[in-house]
C-alpha positions in Angstrom: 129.8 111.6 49.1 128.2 115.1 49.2 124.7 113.5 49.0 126.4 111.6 52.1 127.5 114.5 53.8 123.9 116.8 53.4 122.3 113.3 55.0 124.4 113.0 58.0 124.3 117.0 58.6 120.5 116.9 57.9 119.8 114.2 60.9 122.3 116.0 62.8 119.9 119.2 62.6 116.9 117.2 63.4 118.5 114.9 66.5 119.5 118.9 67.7 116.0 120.3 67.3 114.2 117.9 68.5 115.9 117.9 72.0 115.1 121.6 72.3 111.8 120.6 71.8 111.5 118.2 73.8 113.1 119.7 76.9 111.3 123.0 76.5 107.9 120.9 76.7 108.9 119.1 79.8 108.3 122.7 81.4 105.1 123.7 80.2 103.8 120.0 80.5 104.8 119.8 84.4 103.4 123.3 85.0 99.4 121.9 83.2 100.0 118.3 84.6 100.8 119.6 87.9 97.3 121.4 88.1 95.2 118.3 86.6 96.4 116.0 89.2 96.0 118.5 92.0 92.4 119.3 91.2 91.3 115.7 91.0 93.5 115.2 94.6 91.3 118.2 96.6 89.0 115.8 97.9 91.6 113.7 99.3 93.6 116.2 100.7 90.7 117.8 102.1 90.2 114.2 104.5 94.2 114.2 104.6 94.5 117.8 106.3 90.9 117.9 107.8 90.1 121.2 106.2 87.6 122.9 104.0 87.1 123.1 100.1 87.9 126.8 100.5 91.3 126.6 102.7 92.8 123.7 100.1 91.8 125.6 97.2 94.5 127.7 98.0 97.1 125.1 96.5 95.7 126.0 93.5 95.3 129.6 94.0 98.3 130.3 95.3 100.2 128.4 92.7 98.7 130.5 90.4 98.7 133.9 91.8 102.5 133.6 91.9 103.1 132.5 88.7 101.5 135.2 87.2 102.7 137.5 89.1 106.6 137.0 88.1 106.3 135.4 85.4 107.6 138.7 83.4 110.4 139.4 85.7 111.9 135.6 85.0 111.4 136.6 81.5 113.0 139.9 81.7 115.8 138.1 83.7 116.3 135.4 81.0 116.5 137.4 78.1 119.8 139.5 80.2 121.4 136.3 81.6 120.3 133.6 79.3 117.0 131.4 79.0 118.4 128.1 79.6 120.0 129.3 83.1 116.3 130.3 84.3 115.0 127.7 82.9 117.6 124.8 84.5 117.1 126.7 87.4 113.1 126.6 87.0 113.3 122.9 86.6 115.4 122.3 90.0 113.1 124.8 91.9 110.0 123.0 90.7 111.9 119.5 91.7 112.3 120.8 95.0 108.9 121.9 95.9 107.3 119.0 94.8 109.6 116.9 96.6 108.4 119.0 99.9 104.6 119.1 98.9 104.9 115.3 98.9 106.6 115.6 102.4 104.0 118.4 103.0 102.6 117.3 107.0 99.9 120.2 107.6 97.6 122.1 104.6 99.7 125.5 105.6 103.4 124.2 104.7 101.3 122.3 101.0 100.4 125.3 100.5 103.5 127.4 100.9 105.2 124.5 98.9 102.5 124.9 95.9 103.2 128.7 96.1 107.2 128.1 95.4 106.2 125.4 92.9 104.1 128.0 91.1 107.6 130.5 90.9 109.3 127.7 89.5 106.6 127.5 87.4 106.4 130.9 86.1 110.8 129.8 85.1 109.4 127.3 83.2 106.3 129.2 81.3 108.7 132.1 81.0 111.5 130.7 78.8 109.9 127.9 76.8 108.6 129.4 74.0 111.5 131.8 74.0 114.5 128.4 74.0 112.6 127.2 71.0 112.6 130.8 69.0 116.1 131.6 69.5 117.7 128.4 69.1 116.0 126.8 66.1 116.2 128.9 63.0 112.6 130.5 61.7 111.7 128.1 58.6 111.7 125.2 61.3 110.0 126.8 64.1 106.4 126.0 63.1 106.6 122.6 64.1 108.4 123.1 67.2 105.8 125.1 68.1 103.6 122.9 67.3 104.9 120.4 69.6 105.1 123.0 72.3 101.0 123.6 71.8 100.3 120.1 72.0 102.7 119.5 75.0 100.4 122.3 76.7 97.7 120.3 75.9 98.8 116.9 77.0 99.0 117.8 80.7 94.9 118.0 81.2 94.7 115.2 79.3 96.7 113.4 81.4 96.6 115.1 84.8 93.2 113.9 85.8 94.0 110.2 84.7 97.1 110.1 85.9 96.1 111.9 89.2 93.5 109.1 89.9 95.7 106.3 89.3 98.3 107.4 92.0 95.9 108.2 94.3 93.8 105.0 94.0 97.1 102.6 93.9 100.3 104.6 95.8 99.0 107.3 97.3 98.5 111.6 97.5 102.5 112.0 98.2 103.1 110.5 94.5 100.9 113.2 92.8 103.8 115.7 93.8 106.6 112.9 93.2 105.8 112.6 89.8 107.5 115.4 89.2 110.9 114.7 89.7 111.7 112.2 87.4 110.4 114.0 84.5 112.3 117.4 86.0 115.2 115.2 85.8 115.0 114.3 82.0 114.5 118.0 81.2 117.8 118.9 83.9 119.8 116.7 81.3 118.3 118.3 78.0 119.3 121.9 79.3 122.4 120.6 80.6 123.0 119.2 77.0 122.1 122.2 75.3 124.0 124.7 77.3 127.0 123.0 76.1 126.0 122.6 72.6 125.7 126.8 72.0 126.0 130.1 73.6 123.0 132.2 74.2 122.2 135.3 72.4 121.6 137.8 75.1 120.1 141.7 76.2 122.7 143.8 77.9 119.7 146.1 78.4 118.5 146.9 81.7 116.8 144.5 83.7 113.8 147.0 84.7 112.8 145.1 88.1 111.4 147.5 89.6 108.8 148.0 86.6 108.8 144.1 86.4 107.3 144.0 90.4 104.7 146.8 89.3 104.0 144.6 86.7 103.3 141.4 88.6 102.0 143.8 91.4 99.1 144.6 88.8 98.6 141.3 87.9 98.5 139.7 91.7 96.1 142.1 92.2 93.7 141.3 89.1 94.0 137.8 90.0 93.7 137.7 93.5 90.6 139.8 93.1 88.9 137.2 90.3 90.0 134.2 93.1 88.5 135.7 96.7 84.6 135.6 95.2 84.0 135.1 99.3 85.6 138.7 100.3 83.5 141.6 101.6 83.5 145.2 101.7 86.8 147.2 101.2 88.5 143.7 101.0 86.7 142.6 97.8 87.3 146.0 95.8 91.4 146.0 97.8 93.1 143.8 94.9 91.6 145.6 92.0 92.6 149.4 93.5 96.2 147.9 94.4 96.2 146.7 90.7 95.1 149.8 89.0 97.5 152.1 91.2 100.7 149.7 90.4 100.0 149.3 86.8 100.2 153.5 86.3 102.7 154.2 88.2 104.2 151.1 86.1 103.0 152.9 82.6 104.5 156.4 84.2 107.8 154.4 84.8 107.6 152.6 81.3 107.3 156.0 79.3 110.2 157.5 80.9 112.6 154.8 80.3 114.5 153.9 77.2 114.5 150.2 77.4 110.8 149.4 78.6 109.9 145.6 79.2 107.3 145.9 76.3 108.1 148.4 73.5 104.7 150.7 73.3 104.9 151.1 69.5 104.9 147.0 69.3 100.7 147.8 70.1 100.5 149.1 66.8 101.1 146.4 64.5 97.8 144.9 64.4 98.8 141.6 64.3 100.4 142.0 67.8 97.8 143.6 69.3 95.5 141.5 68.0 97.3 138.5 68.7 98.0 139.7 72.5 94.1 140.0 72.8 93.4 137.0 71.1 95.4 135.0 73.5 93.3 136.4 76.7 90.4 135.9 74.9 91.6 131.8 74.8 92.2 131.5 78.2 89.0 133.1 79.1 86.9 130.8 77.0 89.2 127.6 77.8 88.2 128.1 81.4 84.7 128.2 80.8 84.8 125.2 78.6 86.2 123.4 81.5 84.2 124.9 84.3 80.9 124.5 83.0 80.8 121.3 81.5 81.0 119.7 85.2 78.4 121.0 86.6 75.6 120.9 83.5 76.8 116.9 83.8 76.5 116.4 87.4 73.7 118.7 88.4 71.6 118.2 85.1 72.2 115.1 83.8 73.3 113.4 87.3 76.0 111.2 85.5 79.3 109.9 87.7 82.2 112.0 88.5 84.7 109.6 86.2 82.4 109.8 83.5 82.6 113.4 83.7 85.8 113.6 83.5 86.4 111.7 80.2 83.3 114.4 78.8 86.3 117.3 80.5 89.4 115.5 78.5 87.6 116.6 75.1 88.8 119.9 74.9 92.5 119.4 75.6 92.3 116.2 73.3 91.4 118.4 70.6 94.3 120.6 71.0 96.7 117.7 70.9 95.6 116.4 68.1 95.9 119.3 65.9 98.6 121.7 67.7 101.7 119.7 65.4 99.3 119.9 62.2 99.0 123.5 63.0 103.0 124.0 63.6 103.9 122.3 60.2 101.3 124.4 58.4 102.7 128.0 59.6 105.4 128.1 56.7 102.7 127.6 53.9 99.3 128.9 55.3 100.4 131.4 57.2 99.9 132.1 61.0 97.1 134.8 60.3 94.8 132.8 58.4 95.4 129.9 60.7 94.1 131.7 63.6 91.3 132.6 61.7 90.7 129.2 61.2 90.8 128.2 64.8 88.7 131.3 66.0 86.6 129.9 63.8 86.0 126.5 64.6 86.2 127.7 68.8 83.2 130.4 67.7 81.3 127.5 65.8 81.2 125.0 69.1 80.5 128.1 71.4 77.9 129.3 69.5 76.2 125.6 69.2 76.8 125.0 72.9 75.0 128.5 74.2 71.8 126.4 72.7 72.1 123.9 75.4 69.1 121.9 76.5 68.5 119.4 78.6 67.5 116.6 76.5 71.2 117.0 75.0 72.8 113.7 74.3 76.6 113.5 76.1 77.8 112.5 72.8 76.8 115.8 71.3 78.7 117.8 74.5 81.6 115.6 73.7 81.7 116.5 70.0 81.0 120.3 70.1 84.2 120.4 72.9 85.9 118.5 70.9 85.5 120.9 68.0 86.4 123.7 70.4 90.0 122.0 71.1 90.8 121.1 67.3 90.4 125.0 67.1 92.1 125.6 69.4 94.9 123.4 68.3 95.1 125.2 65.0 95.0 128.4 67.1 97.7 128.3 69.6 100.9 127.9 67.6 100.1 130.4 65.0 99.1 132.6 68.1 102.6 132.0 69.9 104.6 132.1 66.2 103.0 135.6 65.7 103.6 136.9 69.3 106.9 135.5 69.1 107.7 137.0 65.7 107.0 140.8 66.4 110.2 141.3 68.8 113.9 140.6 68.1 115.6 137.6 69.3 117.0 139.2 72.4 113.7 140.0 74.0 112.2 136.6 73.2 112.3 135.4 76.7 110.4 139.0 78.1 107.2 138.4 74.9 107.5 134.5 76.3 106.3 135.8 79.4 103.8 138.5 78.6 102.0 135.5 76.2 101.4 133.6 79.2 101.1 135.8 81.9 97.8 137.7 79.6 96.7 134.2 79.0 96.5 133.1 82.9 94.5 136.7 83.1 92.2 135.3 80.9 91.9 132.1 82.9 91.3 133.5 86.3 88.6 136.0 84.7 86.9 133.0 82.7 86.7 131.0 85.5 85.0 133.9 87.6 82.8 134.6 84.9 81.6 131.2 85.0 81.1 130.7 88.3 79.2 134.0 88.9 76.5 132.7 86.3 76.6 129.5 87.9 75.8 130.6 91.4 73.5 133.1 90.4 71.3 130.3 88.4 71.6 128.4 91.4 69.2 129.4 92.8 66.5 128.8 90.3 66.7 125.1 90.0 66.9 123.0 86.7 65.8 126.2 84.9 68.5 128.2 86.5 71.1 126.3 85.9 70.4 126.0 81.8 70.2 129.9 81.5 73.7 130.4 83.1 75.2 127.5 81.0 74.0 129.1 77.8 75.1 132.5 79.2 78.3 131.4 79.9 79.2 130.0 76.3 77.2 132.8 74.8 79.5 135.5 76.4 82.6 133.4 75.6 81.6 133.0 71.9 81.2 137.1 72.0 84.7 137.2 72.9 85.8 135.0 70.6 83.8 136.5 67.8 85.6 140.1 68.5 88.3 138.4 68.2 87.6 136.7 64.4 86.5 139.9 63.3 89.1 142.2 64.4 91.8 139.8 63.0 89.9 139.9 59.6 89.9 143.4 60.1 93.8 143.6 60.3 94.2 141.3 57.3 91.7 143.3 55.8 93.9 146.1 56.3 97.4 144.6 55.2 96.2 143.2 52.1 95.1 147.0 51.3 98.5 148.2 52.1 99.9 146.0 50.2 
């Protein structure tokens, strides 16, 4: 009867855990699908509206530049009134703008719509990671996170596809309609679990006011990396406005008693190192997916479908190892997984700054392929550590500060990319090769400081120890 009992209460605990998996993925999948099927829709959007690459680029841009930009006050604000509010309330703001981007009549009111989908976003990014670390106990949060890493990788891989299909059969409303049904699903998960348990919560303050500095600092960062075509006291405007807010937000942060990101948390390696490492990911994901296009189209003159199968490599590699990775945290350890994943991601980076142009496609395929399996080991060792260096009350505040470094290194990867690009340009076939292999070279650097300086800190602890 006991055996019975342990049975019943065991798939009770595993029915529980795996809705809060599943509903905190349906954010961070909507937020990476949303962006797929958007960049595959510019061209028709660009006939739709009768406007230029550079004016409907602001869907994405904008979509982006707020997300990052609050994401840390949604976080702070989740941790003070409870996750699963923001998060429900993420969900219904995202349903709403995509319901209006798909009613959307001129390129200015898609674009306003795509900047209130990206707060609803930033809802979403803020408290996912944070529902699964403070409502499933620690021995089973490897997997979890697991999931959640290969959730995040599922919406690239399924954006583009998915993208062209609505486009080619129903139509450029549906790419935004989507949404909805699939914000539904996650409205009744939250619902579900805000009746199953109360939230653990910070009576601290709420520290807006170094929050908007914050995402002052990071608007600015971004907005800079976005407007390449800015001149003059315009182009330097966004870095100056994001160096003056983020010292007066330091000033602010030293003086208070409850900061957003506890100073002394920098000096456990492991955090710090882990904080970098995560920048350093998003800085080499967006080359990986910004220069592969171009070697394929300019260079080896293959189709635009074709190219983006090559493109769905990467993100296919993170889904196919991100659960592995989850399950393995309890035994291996998220440190030396990480190391393993840096590893693999310096290993395909290092191999693809050899490019030539007698390359088979096959061989592109495989080395970005090897890139997203490390990466897929990477990411929820990365997130578990991050996670793990701050109480349970503050989950929802590190949440945010994981992603909002991460879309940092994003927006700077994708500039860095697309400076070398344009600058070999200009010298043909040539040109073009030099600025691919630059590209991956300086993104297997980063990657490499990043292998040894976690080494360095495990180096370090065992010593201690």
């Amino acid at each position: 009867m006991n055996e019975d009992t342990a049975t019943i209460q065991s798939k009770a605990v595993e029915r529980r855990d795996l809705i809060i998996v599943l509903t905190a993925s349906v954010g961070l999948f909507l937020s990476t699908l949303d962006t797929g099927i958007i960049n595959v829709a510019l061209p028709s959007l660009e006939r739709k509206f009768d406007v230029g690459i550079s004016e409907m680029a602001w869907s994405i841009t904008l979509y982006l530049l707020l997300l990052s930009a609050t994401i840390v006050i949604f976080g702070r604000i989740s941790d003070r009134i409870g996750r699963l509010k923001v998060y429900f309330s993420g969900l219904v703001l995202f349903a709403v703008a995509s319901l209006l981007c798909g009613f959307a009549s001129s390129a200015v009111g898609l674009i306003l719509f795509r900047g209130i989908q990206g707060i609803g976003a930033a809802m979403l990014q803020a408290t996912a990671a944070a529902i699964i670390t403070t409502q499933i106990p620690r021995n089973r949060q490897g997997a979890a996170l697991g999931t959640l890493g290969m959730m995040l990788g599922l919406g690239p891989v399924l954006g583009p596809s998915v993208g062209g299909l609505l486009l080619s059969f129903v139509g450029w409303r549906w790419i935004f309609w989507i949404n909805i049904p699939i914000c539904v699903m996650g409205l009744i998960g939250t619902q579900r679990l805000m009746r199953i348990r109360e939230e653990q919560r910070n009576t601290g303050s709420l520290n807006l006011v170094e929050s908007f500095l914050l995402g002052a600092s990071v608007f600015g960062i971004i907005y800079g990396l976005s407007a390449t075509g800015s001149h003059g006291v315009m182009r330097i405007f966004p870095y100056c406005l994001a160096v003056v807010a983020f010292i007066i937000y330091l000033v602010r942060e030293a003086r208070t008693s409850q900061p957003i990101v506890k100073l002394p948390l920098f000096r456990k390696g492991i955090f710090s190192v882990s904080i970098f490492s995560v920048t350093v990911l998003g800085f080499a994901t967006a080359i990986a997916f910004v220069v592969p296009p171009y070697f394929l189209e300019q260079i080896v003159h293959i189709s635009p479908w074709q190219v983006g199968l090559v493109n769905l490599a990467t993100p296919l590699g993170l889904v196919l190892l991100s659960r592995a990775s989850g399950r393995l945290i309890g035994t291996w350890g998220a440190r030396r997984l990480m190391a393993i994943g840096l590893g693999l991601m310096f290993v395909a980076l290092a191999t693809l700054s050899a490019m030539q142009v007698s390359w088979m496609i096959l061989s592109i395929v495989a080395l970005l392929l090897l890139y997203g399996f490390g990466a897929g080991i990477f990411v929820p060792a990365n997130l578990s550590a991050i996670m793990g260096a701050v109480e349970s009350e503050l989950q929802g505040t590190i949440g945010a500060v994981q992603r909002m470094v991460q879309n940092i290194g994003i927006a700077l990867g994708t500039s860095v990319a697309a400076l070398f690009i344009r600058s070999g340009s200009e010298f043909g076939t040539g040109g073009y090769i030099s600025a691919f292999r630059e590209s991956w070279m300086v993104a297997g650097g980063a990657v490499l400081i990043c292998l040894f300086t976690l080494s360095f800190v495990n180096l370090m602890r065992e010593r201690v120890r």
